[in-house]
Steps between C-alpha positions, in 0.01 A plus 500: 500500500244285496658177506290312827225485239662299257386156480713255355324163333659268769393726751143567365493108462581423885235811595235343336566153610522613832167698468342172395687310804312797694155454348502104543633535847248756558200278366615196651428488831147645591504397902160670530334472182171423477196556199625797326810685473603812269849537446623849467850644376485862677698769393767439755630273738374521869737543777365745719174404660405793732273694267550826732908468512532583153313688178606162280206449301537083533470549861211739463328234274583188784389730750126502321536149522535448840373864640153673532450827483248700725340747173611435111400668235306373193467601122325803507775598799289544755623318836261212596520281857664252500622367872309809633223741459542826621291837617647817523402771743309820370776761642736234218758422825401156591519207307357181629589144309283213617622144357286191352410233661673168427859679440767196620875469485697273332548353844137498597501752745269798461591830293447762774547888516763522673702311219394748250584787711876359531485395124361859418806684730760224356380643086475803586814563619696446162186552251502826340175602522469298791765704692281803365163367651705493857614802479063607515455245732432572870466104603411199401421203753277202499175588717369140501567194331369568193521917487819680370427854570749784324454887652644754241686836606275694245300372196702264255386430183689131397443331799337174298683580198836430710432214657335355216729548272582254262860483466812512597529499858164405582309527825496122548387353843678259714505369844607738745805270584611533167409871463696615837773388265713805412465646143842493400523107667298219300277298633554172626199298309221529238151501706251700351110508474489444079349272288816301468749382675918499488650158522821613681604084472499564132673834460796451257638877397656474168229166431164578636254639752221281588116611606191338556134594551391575835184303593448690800443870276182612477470750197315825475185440292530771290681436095867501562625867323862585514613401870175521644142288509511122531858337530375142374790250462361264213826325493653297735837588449731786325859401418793800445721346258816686490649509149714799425558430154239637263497245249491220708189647635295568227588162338359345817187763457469325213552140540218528801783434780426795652157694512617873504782723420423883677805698265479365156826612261432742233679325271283180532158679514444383110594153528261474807203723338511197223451245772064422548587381833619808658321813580704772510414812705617785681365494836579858617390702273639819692865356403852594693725779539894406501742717642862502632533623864870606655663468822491844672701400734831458386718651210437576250086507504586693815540813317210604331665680214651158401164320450320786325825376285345162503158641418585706210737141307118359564306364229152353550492382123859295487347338853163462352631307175728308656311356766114501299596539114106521378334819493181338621576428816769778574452924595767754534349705839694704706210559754638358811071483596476289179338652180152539371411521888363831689870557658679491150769733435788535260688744718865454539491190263637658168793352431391186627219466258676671234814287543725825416692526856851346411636792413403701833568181682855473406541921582299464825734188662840684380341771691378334784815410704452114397825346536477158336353260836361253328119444513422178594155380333312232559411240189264205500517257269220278611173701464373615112418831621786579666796425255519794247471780736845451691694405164330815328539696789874475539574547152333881481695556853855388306406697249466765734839510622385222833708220578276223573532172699208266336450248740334168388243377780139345525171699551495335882854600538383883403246456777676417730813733433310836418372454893892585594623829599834363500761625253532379178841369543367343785206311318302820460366626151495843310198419273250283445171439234155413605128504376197614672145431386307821445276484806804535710632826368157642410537815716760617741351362833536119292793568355719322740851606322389862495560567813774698707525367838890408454636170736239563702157311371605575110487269217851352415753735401374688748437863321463740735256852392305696787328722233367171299334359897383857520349549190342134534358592848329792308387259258279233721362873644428696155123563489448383116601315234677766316704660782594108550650509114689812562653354816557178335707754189690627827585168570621365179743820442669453841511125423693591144670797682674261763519134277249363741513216215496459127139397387654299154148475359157283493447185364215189530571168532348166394445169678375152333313232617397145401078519395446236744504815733211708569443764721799699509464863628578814368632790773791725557657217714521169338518251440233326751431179552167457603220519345706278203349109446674281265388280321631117437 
């Protein structure tokens, strides 16, 4: 069942040697370097560099890099400026964004309104809560260079909390060339307005991705907190090291060839706790959700009786041990809004929680007209956080009486593939496994894999509910907090009712970094690379 994840010594032997190959190859050749560099080992590989084509959180993270953001929020979650202040009109309809002074592109040219008008349209029209703000919006055009002004339809409440969201697909502004670019299209090059810049000359997927500082940003005065207040490059250049195996890594965490690791293994947290050099910290404190997310488009996820099947072989603790294994840093939840927050519920989650569903789950797909297509899921091999669900995954759905094609892939691969609405004998997919950090499934209007809007504007997979838009069209217009938590219950039933997706549970992660780091920020999207000196 498992046997893509055995690793025989002569095998294990040629992956690490070829890691190392990887590392010194990496580290070899610095065509820009100059004063100092960090080298980082991310928690993927980077292949797709248009941070608004996909939710990938590696392209999110190189989009912060390059990409400025007109609002941000900071600590105490309250959205700051950040390209832009803003005044809104007493009647609450009109919205008017006025950027800084000194804002350049990568290119030289001048940031201008008109750019973040098309680079608003361009995130908005595959951004969940994005696609929610324009469907309050009357217009939004540039009135001069430097004024963006948005009219609303009738009062709307997240206006700056949507496009300064911190994560996934983030309201990042580009040139207008660049922005014109269809959503579902990438663009053609890397020019943004951030404090560093992408070395497209250097970019190696599957070796490295190369930025350095922009000496043309001028940073916000203000502390930086989270993804807002002063983006100050102290370094002159940040390295992505790719290095897929674990071990490899952290013995190069170790050894000082690299600077910092962003997913450390569980399994090595003791041996690097006993290193002096090394701090060891976890860096969003609000943690992740996982959860497994099917293919409504095709058998047998087509039939909703056959993944409440799926649902009910579920079990957020075999997940949660397999892919965490320390009670510190792991939480059975089945609160799709994430627990301990005002949006909580247990509702629908029983059996997942509970992990007493095999029984009904092997009743319910006898019963459900399943007749043996295999479901096709998605496994990568390359990214700690990402192994253990698929292998755990298709075990409870044999058990349940599935037949299941594991595939063995990359996390870039998944990307990539997940985006396809072709069948899966035609390179499509039945299932795949993902993480979310907390602040993007907060609430329902963030919640970007909640939604219902089917092939047209949904989230991949591509579930398709009219009662889940309605009830979160009632939810952006309930008066008060607590008729927003009874929605939000509304929600999270439908969601179970239907298989929307499995939430498989909460869990934190830790990074490490070399003490000849300073600086390194805290937030629901990181990691960040300004603010960070090192010293030599």
């Amino acid at each position: 069942m498992f046997h893509f994840m055995r690793r025989r010594p002569r095998a294990l032997a040629s992956k690490l040697a070829l890691s190392v190959i990887a590392l010194s190859t990496a580290l070899a050749t610095p065509v820009l370097a100059a004063g100092k560099t960090i080298t980082a080992v991310m928690h993927s590989d980077l292949r797709i560099i248009d941070p608004i084509f996909t939710t990938a959180y590696i392209t999110r993270d190189h989009g912060y890099m390059v990409y400025d953001t007109l609002v941000a929020p900071d600590s105490t979650f309250k959205i700051q400026p950040q390209m832009a202040d803003w005044k809104i009109s007493d009647d609450k309809l009109t919205y008017t964004f006025t950027l800084r002074d000194g804002l350049k592109w990568h290119d030289g040219a001048p940031v201008t309104a008109e750019d973040c008008v098309a680079s608003l349209k361009r995130w908005a029209a595959v951004d969940g809560m994005g696609q929610k703000l324009m469907d309050f919006t009357a217009s939004i055009e540039a009135t001069d260079a430097k004024t963006i002004t948005l009219k609303l339809k009738e009062p709307y409440g997240l206006v700056l909390d949507s496009i300064g969201k911190p994560s996934s697909r983030v309201a990042f502004m580009m040139p207008k060339r660049l922005a014109e670019t269809p959503a579902d299209k990438q663009i053609p090059e890397q020019i943004g307005s951030g404090p560093f810049k992408f070395v497209a000359s250097e970019f190696q997927p599957g070796v490295k991705a190369v930025y350095v500082k922009n000496t043309d940003y001028v940073p916000r005065k203000e502390p930086a907190s989270w993804t807002s207040g002063g983006k100050v490059a102290k370094v002159d250049r940040v390295e992505w090291i790719t290095m897929p195996d674990s071990q490899t890594a952290v013995n190069a965490l170790q050894s000082g060839d690299i600077d910092f690791m962003e997913n450390l293994p569980y399994d090595m947290l003791p041996v690097l706790e006993a290193n002096k050099e090394i701090t060891l910290e976890v860096s969003n404190k609000f943690g992740f959700q996982t959860l497994g997310r099917m293919n409504f488009l095709y058998p047998p996820f087509d039939n909703v009786k056959v993944r409440r099947a799926a649902l009910l072989a579920m079990n957020q603790k075999d997940v949660l041990d397999a892919l965490v294994g320390n009670a510190k840093y792991q939480k059975i939840c089945g609160a799709f809004f994430i627990c301990d927050t005002p949006f909580a519920t247990e509702a629908g989650a029983e059996t997942l929680v509970k992990g007493n569903g095999m029984a009904e789950a092997k009743k319910a797909l006898a019963e459900s007209g399943y007749d043996g297509t295999p479901v096709v899921v998605m496994a990568p091999g390359d990214v700690t956080t990402l192994k253990a669900q698929p292998i755990v995954a298709a075990q409870l759905l044999r058990e349940a009486g599935f037949k299941v094609d594991l595939q063995a892939t990359d996390w870039q691969t998944v990307v990539s593939r997940r985006a396809s609405q072709k069948p899966p004998k035609e390179g499509g997919w039945n299932m795949f496994f993902t993480n979310w950090v907390a602040a993007d499934v907060s609430n329902p209007i963030a919640n970007l894999s909640i939604g219902g809007q089917g092939k047209k504007g949904g989230w991949f997979g591509w579930a398709e509910s009219a009662k889940i838009e309605q009830l979160k069209d009632a939810f952006v217009r309930a008066p008060s907090l607590d008729e927003q938590k009874k929605i939000a219950a509304d929600i999270q039933k439908e969601a179970y009712e239907q298989v929307i997706y499995i939430p498989l549970g909460q869990y934190l992660l830790p990074s490490g970094w070399r003490k000849s780091l300073t600086g390194v920020l805290d937030g629901p999207a990181t990691p960040l690379f300004w603010n960070v000196d090192k010293s030599e």
